[in-house]
C-alpha positions, 0 to 999 in steps of 0.5 A: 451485443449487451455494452461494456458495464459502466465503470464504477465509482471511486474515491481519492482520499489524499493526506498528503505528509501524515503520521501513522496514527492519522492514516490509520485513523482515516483508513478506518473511517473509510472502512466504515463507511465502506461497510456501512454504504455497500452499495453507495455511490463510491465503489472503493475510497482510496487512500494516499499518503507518504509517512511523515517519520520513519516507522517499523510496521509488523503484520499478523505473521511476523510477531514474535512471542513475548520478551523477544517482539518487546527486544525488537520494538526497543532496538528498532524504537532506540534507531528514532522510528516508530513501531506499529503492530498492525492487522494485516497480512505480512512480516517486519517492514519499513515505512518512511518519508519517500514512500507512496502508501496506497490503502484501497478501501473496497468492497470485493463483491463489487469488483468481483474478486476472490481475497488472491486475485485482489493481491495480484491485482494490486501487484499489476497494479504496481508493476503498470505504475513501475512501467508508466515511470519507466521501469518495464522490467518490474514484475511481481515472483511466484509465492512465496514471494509477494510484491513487486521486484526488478530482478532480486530487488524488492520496490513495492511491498505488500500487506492487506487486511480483509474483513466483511468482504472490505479490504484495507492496508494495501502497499508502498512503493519505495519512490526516494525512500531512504534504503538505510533503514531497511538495513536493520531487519530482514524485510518481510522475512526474505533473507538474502534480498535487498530493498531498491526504490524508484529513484535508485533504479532510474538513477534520478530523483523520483519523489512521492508528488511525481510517481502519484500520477502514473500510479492512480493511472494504472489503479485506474486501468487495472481496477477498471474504475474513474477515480475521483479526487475528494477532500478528506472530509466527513461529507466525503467520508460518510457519502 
């Protein structure tokens, strides 16, 4: 009987409270490096970190033409968030402080999956972690819809990018985030849908610190990798 293969290998980047542009900026270090070192000692880099400020983000399909995207940004900048257009699958969102934001950095040769499968895991992974804290309700719906739900209510979005086989953007799971701000769009397009978090379905405070270790549990389990928390540094970068 030939034994289990061994696990691989990968990295946790934590920033901490981080504006976009400074997430960004480090998610594209590591996608670099990812690129650069294929087969490395780190099979993924994982990136976590919770939006210091309130930010509108908008992905490849939700962009309007012109004049009305321009409309948009104003409205949404004059509420005192940000506006980002970004390279990723996926509508108009909502990124804030509350939020746990998981950008895996891998190379999906290495873990043997298709860009489809990849989103279904990252939509189990979210669904464990849901467990782990206590929701075992959370599941994730038939497409169209994506992401994780309890009952009609969305809690984990999801949006990634993919490029030479190297993923990046990821999702945000809703922990204390500030529902309001989710009132002034139609949420990754899905109209008649609310917004929900940790917090408001377990009917307590669950903040960033206290979903982080379930969540890197369940990434552990359903990528079937050892996590290994590094220091968002350029020796762990370029390893």
């Amino acid at each position: 009987m030939r034994p289990p293969p061994a696990r691989v290998a990968a990295a946790v980047l934590r920033l901490g409270r981080a504006s976009f542009g400074a997430s960004l900026a480090a998610q594209e270090r590591c996608v670099r490096r990812q690129r650069a070192q294929p087969e490395g000692a780190w099979a993924a880099r994982l990136l976590l970190w919770e939006p210091a400020g309130p930010v509108y983000t908008v992905g490849l399909r939700g962009r309007a033409a012109g004049a009305a995207e321009e409309e948009e940004e104003r409205r949404l900048r004059a509420l005192g968030a940000g506006f980002e257009r970004l390279p990723r699958g996926g509508l108009l969102t909502f990124h804030g402080p509350g939020q746990l934001v998981a950008y895996p950095v891998l190379d999906l040769r290495r873990f043997g999956l298709s860009l489809r499968a990849y989103v279904a895991a990252l939509e189990r992974l979210a669904v464990a972690a849901c467990a782990r804290l206590g929701l075992p309700a959370a599941r994730a719906l038939p497409p169209p819809y994506t992401g994780v739900w309890l009952g009609d209510r969305k809690v984990c979005a999801i949006g990634v990018h993919c490029g030479r086989h190297v993923t990046s953007h990821g999702l945000a799971l809703n922990c204390c985030t500030d529902l309001t701000w989710f009132d002034h769009i139609v949420p990754c397009g899905l109209e008649g849908k609310k917004m929900t978090s940790l917090s408001q379905e377990l009917q307590r405070h669950v903040s960033v610190e206290e979903a982080t270790e379930p969540f890197l549990a369940a990434f552990q389990d359903v990528f079937k990798c050892t996590l290994i928390t590094a220091s968002e540094d350029p020796a762990v970068l370029s390893e």
